[in-house]
TIZATOR-289705 format. One line per 2 residues: their letters; for each residue x, y, z of N, C-alpha, C, O. Coordinates in Angstrom, 3 decimals, always signed. Example, Ala and Ser with C-alpha at 12.3 -4.5 7.8 and 13.67 -1.06 7.14 Angstrom:
as	+13.190 -5.690 +7.800 +12.300 -4.500 +7.800 +13.200 -3.300 +7.800 +14.236 -3.319 +8.465 ~ +12.850 -2.250 +7.080 +13.670 -1.060 +7.140 +12.900 +0.030 +7.870 +13.409 +1.138 +8.039
***
This chain:
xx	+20.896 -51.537 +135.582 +21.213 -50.704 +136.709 +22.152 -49.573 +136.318 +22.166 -48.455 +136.833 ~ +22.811 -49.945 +135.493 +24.274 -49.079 +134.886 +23.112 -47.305 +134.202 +23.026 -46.091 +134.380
xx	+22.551 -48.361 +133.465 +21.840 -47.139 +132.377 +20.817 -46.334 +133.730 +20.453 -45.189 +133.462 ~ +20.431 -46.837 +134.948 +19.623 -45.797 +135.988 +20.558 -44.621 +136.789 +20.189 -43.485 +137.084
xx	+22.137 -45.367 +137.097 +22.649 -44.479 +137.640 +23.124 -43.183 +136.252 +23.185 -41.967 +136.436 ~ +23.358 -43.800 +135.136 +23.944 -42.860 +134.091 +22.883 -42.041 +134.113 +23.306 -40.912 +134.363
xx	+21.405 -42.033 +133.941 +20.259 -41.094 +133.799 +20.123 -40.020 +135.460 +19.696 -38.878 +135.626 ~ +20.558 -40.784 +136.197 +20.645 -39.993 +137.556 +21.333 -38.764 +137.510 +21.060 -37.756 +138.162
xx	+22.505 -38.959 +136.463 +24.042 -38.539 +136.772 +23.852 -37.607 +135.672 +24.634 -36.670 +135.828 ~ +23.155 -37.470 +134.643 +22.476 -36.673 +133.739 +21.889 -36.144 +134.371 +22.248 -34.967 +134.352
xx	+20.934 -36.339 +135.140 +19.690 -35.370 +135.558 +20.473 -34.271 +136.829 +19.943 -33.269 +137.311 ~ +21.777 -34.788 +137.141 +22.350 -33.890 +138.287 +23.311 -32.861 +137.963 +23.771 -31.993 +138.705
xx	+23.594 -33.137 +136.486 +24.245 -32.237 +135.527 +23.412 -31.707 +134.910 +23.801 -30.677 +134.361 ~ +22.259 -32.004 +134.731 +21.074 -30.761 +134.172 +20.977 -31.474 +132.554 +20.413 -30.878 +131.635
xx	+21.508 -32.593 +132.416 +20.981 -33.479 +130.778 +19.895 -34.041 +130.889 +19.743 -34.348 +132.071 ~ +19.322 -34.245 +130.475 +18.029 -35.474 +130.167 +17.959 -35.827 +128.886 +17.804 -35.269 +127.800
xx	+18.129 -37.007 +129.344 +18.234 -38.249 +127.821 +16.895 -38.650 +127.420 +16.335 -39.588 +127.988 ~ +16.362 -38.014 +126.500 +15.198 -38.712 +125.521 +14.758 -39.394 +124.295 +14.942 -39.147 +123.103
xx	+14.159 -40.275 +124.889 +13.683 -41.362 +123.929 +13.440 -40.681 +122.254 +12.529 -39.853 +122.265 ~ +14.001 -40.857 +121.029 +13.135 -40.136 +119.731 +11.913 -40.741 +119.462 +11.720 -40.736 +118.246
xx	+11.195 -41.150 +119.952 +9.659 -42.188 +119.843 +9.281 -41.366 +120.993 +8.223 -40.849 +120.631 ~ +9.574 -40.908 +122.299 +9.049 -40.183 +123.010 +8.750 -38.723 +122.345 +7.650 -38.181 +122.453
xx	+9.599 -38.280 +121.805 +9.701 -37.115 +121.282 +9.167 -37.037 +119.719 +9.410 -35.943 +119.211 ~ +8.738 -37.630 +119.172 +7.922 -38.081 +118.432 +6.606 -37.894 +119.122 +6.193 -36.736 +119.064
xx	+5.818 -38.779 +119.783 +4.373 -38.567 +120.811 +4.180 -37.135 +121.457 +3.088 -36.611 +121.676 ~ +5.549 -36.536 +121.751 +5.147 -35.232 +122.564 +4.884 -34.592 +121.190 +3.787 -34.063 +121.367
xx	+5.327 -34.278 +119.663 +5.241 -33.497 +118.660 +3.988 -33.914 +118.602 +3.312 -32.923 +118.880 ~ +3.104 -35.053 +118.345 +2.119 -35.416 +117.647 +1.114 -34.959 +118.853 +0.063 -34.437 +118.479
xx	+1.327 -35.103 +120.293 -0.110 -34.394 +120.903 +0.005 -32.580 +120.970 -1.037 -31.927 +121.030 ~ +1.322 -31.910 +120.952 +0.845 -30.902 +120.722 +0.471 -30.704 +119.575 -0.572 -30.049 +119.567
xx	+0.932 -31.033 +118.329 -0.181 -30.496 +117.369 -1.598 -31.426 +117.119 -2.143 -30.839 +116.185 ~ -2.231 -32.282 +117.398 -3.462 -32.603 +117.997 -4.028 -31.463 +118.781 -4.967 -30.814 +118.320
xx	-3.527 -31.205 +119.884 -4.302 -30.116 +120.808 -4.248 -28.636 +119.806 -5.182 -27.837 +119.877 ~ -3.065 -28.386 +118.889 -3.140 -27.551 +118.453 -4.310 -26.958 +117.677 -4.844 -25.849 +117.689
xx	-4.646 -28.733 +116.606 -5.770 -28.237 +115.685 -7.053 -28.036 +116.639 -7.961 -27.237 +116.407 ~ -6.983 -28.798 +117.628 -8.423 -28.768 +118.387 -8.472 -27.445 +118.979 -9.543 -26.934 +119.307
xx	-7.568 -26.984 +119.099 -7.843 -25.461 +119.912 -8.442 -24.664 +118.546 -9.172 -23.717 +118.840 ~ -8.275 -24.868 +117.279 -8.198 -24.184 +115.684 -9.978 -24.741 +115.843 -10.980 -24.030 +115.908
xx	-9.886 -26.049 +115.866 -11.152 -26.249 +115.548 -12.209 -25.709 +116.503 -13.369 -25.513 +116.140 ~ -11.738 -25.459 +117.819 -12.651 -24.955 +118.783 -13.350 -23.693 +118.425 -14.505 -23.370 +118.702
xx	-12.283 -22.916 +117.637 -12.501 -21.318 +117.802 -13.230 -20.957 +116.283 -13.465 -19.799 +115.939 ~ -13.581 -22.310 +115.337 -14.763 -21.731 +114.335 -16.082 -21.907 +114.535 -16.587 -22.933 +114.990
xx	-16.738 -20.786 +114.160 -16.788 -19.761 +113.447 -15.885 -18.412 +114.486 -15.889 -18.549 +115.709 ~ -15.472 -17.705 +114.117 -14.639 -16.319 +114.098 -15.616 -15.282 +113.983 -15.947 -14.659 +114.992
xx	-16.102 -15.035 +112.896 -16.658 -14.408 +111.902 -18.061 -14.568 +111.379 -18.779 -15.567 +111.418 ~ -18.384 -12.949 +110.705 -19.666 -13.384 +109.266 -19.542 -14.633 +108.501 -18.545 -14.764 +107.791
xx	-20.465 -15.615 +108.555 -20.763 -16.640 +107.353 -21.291 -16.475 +106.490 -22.443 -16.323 +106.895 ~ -21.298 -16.350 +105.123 -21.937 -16.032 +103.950 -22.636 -17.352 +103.269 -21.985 -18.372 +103.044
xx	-24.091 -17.218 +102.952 -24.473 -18.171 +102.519 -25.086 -17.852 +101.203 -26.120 -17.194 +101.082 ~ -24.408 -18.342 +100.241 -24.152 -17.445 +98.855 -25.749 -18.723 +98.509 -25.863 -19.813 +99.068
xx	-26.918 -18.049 +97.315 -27.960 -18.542 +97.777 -28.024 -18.387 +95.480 -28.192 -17.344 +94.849 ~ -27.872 -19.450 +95.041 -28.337 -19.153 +93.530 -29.599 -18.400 +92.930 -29.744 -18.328 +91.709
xx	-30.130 -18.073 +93.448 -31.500 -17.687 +92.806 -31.879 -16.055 +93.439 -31.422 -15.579 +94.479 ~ -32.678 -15.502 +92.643 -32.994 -14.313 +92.929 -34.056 -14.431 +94.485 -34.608 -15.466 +94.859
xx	-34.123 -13.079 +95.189 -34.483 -13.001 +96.898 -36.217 -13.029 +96.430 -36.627 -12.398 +95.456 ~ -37.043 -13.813 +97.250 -38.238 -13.839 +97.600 -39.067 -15.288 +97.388 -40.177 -15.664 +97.765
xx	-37.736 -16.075 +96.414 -38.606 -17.421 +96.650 -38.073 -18.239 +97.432 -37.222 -17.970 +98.279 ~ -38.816 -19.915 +97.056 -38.886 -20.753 +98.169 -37.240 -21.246 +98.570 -37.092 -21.859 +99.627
xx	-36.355 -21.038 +97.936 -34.832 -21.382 +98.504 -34.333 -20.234 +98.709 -33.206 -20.256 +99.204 ~ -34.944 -18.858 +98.422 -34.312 -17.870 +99.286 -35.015 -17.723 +100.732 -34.420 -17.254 +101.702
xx	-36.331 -18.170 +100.760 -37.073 -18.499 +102.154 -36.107 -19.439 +102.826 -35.427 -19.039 +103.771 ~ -36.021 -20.675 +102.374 -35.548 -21.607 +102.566 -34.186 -21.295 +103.613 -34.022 -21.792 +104.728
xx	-33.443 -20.506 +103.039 -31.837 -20.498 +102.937 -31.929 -19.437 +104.123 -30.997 -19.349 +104.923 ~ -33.054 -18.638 +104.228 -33.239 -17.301 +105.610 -33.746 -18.122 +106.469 -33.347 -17.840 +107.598
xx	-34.604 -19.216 +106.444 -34.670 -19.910 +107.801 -33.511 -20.781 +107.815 -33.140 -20.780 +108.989 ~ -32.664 -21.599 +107.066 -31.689 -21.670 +107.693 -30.093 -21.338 +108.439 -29.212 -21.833 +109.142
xx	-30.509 -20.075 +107.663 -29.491 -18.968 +108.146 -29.940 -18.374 +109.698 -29.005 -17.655 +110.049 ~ -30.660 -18.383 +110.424 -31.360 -18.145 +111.548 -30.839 -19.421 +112.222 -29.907 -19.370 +113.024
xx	-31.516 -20.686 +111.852 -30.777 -21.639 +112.624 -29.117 -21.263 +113.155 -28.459 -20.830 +114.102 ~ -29.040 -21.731 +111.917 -26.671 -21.575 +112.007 -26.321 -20.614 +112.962 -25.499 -20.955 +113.812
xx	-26.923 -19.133 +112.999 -26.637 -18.014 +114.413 -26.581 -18.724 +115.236 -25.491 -19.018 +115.726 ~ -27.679 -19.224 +115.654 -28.035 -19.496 +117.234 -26.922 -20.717 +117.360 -26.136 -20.811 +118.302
xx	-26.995 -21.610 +116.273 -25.989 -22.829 +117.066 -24.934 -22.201 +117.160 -24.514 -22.202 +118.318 ~ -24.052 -21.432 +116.153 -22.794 -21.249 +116.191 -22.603 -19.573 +116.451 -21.617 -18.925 +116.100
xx	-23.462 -19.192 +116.956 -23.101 -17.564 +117.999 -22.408 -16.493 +116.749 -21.359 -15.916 +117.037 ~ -22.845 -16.332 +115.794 -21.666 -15.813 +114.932 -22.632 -15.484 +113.731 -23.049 -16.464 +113.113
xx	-23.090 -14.093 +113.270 -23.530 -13.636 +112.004 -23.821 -14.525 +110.940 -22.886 -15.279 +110.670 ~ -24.768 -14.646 +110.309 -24.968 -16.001 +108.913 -25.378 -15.202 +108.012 -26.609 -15.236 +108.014
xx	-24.788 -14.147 +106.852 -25.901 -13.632 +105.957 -25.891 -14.574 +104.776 -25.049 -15.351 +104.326 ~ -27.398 -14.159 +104.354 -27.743 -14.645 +102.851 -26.920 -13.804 +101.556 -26.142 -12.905 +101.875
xx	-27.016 -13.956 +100.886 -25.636 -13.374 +99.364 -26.726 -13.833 +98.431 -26.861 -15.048 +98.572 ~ -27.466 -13.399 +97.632 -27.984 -13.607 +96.766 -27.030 -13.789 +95.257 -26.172 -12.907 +95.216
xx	-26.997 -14.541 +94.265 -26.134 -14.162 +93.130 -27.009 -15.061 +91.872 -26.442 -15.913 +91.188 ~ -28.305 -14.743 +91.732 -28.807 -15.572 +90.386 -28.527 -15.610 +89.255 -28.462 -14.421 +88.941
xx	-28.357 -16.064 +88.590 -28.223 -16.298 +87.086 -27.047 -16.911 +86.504 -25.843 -16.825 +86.747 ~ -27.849 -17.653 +85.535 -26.848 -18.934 +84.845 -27.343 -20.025 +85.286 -26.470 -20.884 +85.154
xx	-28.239 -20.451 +85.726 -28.909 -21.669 +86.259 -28.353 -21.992 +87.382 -28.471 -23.138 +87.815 ~ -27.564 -20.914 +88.130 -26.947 -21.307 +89.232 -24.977 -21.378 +89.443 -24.131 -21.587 +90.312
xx	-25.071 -21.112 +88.282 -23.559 -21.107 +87.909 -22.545 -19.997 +88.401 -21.411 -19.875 +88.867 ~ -23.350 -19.462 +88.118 -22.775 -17.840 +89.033 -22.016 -18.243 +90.375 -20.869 -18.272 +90.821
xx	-23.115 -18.489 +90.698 -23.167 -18.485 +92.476 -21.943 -19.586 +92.976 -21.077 -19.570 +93.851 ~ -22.334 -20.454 +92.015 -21.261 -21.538 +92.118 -20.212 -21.687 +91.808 -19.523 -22.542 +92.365
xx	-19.635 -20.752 +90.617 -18.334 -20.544 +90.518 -17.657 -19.735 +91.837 -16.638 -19.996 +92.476 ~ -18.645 -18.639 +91.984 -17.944 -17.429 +93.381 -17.713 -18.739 +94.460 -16.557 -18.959 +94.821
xx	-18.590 -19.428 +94.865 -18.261 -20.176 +95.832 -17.197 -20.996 +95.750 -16.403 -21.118 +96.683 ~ -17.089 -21.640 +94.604 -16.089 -22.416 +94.089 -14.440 -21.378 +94.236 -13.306 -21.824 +94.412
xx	-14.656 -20.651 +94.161 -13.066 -19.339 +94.021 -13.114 -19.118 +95.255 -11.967 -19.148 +95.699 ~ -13.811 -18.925 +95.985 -13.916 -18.790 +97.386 -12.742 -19.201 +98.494 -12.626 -20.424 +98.576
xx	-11.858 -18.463 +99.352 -11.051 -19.394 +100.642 -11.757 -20.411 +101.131 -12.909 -20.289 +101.548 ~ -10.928 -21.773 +101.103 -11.920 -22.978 +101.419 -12.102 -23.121 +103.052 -12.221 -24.179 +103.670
xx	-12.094 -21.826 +103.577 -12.512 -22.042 +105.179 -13.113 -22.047 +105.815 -12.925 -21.855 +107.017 ~ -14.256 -22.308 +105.174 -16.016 -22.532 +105.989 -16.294 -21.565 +105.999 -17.491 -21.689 +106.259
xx	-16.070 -20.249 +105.886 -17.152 -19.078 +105.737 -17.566 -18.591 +104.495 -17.830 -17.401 +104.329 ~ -17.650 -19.531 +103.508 -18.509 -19.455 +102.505 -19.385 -20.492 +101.971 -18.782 -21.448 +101.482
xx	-20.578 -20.537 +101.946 -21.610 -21.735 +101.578 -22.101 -21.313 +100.521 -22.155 -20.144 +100.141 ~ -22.531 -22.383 +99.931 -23.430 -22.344 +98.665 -24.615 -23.623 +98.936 -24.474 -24.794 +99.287
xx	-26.002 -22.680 +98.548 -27.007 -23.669 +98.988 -27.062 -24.055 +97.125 -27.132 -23.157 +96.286 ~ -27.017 -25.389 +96.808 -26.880 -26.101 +95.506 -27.982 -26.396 +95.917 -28.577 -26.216 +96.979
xx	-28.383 -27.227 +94.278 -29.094 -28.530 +93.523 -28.995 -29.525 +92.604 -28.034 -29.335 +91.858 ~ -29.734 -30.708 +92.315 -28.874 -30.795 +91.306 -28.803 -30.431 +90.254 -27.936 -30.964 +89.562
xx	-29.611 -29.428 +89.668 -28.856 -28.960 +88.376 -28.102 -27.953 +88.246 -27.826 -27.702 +87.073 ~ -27.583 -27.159 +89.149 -26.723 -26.325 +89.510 -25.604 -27.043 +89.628 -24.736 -26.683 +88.833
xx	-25.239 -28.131 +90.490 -24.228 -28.897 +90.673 -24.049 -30.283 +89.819 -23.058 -31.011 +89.872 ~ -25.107 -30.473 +89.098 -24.854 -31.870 +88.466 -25.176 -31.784 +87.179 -24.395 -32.400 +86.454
xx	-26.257 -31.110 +86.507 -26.488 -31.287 +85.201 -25.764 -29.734 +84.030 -25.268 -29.629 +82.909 ~ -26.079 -28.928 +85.034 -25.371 -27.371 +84.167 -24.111 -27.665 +83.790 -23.723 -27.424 +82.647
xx	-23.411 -28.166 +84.626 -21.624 -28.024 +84.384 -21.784 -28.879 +83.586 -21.299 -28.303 +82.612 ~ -22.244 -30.298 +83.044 -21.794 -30.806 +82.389 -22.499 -30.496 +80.436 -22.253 -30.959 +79.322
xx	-23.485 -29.397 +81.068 -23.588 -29.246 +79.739 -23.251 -27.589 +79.618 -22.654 -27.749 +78.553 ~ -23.176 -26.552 +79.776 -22.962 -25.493 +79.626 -21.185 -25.304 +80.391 -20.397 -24.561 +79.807
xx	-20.781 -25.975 +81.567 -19.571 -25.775 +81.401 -18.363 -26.728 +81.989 -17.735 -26.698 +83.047 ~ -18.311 -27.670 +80.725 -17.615 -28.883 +80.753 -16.518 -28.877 +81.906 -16.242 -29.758 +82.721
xx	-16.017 -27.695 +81.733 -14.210 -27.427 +82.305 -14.762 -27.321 +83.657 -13.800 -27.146 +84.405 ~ -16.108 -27.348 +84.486 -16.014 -26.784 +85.813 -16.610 -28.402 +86.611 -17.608 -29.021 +86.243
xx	-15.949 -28.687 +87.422 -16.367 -30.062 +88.219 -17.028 -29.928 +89.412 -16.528 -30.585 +90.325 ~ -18.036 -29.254 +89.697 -18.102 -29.626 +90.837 -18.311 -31.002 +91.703 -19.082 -30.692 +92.611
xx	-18.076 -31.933 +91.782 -17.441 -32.925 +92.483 -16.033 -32.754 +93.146 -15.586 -33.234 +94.187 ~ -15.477 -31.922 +92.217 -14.179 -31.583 +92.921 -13.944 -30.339 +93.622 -12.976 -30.027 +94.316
xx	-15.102 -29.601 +93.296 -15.090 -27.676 +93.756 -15.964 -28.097 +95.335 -15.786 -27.486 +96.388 ~ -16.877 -29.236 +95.157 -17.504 -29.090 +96.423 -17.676 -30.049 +97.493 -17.733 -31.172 +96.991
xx	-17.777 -30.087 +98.696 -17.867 -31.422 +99.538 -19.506 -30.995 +100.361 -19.810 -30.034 +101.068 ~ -20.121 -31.908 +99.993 -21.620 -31.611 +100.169 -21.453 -31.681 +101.579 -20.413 -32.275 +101.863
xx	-22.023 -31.337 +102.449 -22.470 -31.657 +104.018 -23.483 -31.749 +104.528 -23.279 -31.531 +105.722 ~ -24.624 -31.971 +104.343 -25.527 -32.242 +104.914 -26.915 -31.563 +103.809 -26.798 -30.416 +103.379
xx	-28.127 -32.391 +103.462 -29.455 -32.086 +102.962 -30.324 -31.291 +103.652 -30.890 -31.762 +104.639 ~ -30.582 -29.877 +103.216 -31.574 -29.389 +104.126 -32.804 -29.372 +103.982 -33.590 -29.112 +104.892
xx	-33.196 -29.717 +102.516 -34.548 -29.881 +101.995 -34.853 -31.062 +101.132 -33.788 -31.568 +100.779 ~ -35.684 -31.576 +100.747 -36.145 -32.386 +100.338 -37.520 -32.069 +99.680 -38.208 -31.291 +100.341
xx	-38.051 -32.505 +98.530 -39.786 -31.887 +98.298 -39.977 -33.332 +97.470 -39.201 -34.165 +97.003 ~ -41.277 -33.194 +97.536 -42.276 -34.177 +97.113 -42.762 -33.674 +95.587 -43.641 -32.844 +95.356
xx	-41.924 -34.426 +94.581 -42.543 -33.670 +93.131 -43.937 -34.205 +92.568 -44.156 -35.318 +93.045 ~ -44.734 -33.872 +91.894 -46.067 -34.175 +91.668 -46.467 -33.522 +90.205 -46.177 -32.358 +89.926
xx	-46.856 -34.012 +89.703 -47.911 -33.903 +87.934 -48.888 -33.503 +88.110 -49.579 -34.336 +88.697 ~ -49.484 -32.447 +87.881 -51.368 -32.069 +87.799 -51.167 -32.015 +86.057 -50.209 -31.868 +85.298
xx	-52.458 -32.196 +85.927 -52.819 -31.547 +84.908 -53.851 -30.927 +84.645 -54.413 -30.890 +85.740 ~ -54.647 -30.281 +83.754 -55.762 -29.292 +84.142 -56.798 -30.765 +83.604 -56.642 -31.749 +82.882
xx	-57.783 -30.228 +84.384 -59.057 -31.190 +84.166 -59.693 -31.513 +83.232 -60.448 -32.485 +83.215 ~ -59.426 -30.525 +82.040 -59.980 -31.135 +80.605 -59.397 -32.199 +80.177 -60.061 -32.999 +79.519
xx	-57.288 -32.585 +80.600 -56.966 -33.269 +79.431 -57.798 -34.188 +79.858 -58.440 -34.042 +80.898 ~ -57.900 -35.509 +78.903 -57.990 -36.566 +79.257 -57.316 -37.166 +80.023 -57.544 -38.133 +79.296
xx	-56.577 -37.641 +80.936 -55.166 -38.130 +80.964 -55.533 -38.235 +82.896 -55.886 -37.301 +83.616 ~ -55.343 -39.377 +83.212 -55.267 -40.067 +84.892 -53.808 -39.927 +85.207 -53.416 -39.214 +86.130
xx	-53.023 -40.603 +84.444 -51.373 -41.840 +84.966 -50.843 -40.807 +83.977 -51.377 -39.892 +83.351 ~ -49.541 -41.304 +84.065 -48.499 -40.270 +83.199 -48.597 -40.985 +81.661 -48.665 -40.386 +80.588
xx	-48.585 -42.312 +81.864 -49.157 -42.997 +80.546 -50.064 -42.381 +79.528 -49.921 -42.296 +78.309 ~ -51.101 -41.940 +80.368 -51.828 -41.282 +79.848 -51.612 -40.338 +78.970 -51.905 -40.152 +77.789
xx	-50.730 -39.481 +80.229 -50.568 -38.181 +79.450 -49.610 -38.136 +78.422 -49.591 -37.365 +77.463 ~ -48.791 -39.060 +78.715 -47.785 -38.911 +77.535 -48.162 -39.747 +75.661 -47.668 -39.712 +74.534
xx	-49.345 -40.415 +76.391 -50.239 -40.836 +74.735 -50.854 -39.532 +74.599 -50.105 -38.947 +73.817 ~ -51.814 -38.728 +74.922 -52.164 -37.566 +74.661 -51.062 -36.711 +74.060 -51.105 -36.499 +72.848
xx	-49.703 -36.005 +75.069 -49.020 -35.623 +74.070 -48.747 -35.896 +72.924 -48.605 -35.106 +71.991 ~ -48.640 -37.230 +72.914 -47.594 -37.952 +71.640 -48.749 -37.883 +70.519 -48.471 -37.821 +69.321
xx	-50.291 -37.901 +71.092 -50.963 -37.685 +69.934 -51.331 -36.378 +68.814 -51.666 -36.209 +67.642 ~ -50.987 -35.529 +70.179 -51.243 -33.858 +70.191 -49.616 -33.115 +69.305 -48.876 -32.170 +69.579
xx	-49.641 -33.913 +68.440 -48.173 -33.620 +68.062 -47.151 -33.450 +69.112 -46.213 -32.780 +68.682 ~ -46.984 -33.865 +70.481 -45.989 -33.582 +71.519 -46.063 -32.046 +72.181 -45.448 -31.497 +73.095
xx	-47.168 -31.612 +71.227 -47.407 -30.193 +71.966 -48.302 -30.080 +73.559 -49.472 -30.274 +73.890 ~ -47.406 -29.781 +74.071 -47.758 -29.138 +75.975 -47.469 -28.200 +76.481 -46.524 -27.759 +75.826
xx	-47.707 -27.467 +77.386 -47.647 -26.515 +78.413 -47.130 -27.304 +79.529 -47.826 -28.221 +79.966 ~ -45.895 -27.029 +80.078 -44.967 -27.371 +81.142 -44.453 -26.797 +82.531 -43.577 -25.950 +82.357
xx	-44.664 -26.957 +83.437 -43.844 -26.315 +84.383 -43.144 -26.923 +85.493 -43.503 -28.003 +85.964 ~ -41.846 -26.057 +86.062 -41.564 -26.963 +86.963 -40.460 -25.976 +87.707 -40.263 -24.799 +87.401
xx	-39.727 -26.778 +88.839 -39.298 -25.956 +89.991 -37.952 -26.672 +90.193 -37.498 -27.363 +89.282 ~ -37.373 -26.544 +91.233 -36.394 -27.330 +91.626 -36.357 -27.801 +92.777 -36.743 -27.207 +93.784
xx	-35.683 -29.403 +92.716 -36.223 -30.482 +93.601 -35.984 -30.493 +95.366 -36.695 -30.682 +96.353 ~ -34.683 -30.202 +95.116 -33.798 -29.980 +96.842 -32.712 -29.247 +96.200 -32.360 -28.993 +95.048
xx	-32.175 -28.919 +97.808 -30.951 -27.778 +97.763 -30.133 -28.830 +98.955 -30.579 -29.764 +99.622 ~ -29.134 -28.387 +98.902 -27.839 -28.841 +99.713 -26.997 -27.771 +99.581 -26.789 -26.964 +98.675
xx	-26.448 -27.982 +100.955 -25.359 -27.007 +101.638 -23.879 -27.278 +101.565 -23.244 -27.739 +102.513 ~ -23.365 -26.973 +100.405 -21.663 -27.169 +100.461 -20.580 -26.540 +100.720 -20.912 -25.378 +100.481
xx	-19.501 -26.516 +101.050 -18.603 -26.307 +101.579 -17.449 -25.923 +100.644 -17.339 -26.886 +99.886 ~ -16.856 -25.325 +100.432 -15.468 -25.417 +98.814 -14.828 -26.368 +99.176 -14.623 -26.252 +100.385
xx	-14.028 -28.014 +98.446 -13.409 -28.979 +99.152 -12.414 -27.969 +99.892 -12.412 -26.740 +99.815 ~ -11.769 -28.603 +100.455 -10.820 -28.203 +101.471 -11.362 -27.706 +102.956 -10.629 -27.983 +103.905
xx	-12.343 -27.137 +103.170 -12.568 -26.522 +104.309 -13.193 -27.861 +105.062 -13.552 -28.980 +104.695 ~ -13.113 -26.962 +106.619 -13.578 -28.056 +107.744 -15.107 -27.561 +108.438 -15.639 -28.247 +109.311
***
């Protein structure tokens, strides 16, 4: 009863006595509401979707239809950035140097992100340069071969090579792309 009239007798002198655990909870929801108001208001701006490969093929197609998507959800400019060469390294370092604040993407693969760095440039990690977010493609890889070899199963073909002195004609593409982020950004 003592401690209700003392808080009365404060509040009529214009003190108010507060709890530090209260005042603690009031710090922690305004900055809660703070970031959510931060997080409300991205995108701001142009998004750049930095794209490894030179403009007209299937992941620069790729990367323009999903740059069309991203507008419409998020109301806000998406361009493509072309930067080829180096197997992708290029593109991926700029992204990698990049402010980690979501307005810079890099559409990867994995040998852009998984097999190049570790052989052409040891010192660069991406595991640590990037936080993947989401798969936008996926493809179905497949073997033809022209109708003369002999060869059905890959068995096949690879006794044919191996007989043919290992000599072949090869081609090939790249498998999927993914959309990353520089770590740090939200």
């Amino acid at each position: 009863m003592g401690r209700k009239r003392r808080s009365r007798e404060q509040q009529r002198n214009g003190q108010v006595h507060t709890h530090p655990l209260c005042l603690t909870a009031i710090a922690s929801l305004a900055i809660c509401l703070t970031v959510q108001a931060q997080a409300q208001t991205f995108p701001e701006r142009t998004i750049k979707l930095v794209v490894p490969v030179p403009p007209g093929g299937s992941t620069d197609a790729l990367a323009r239809l999903v740059t069309l998507r991203m507008q419409t959800i998020l109301g806000q400019p998406v361009i493509v950035e072309n930067q080829p060469g180096g197997g992708g390294l290029i593109a991926a370092r700029a992204v990698a140097a990049a402010h980690p604040d979501g307005y810079t993407l890099l559409i990867g693969a994995t040998g852009t992100l998984a097999i190049l760095p570790s052989i052409k440039m040891p010192n660069f990690n991406a595991m640590a340069a990037f936080t993947p977010v989401g798969t936008i493609s996926t493809e179905t890889m497949v073997m033809v071969v022209n109708p003369k070899v002999p060869a059905t199963t890959l068995d096949g073909f690879l006794r044919f090579a191996k007989a043919n002195g290992g000599r072949s004609t090869t081609a090939r593409r790249r498998a999927s792309s993914r959309i990353s982020y520089p770590n740090g950004s939200s």
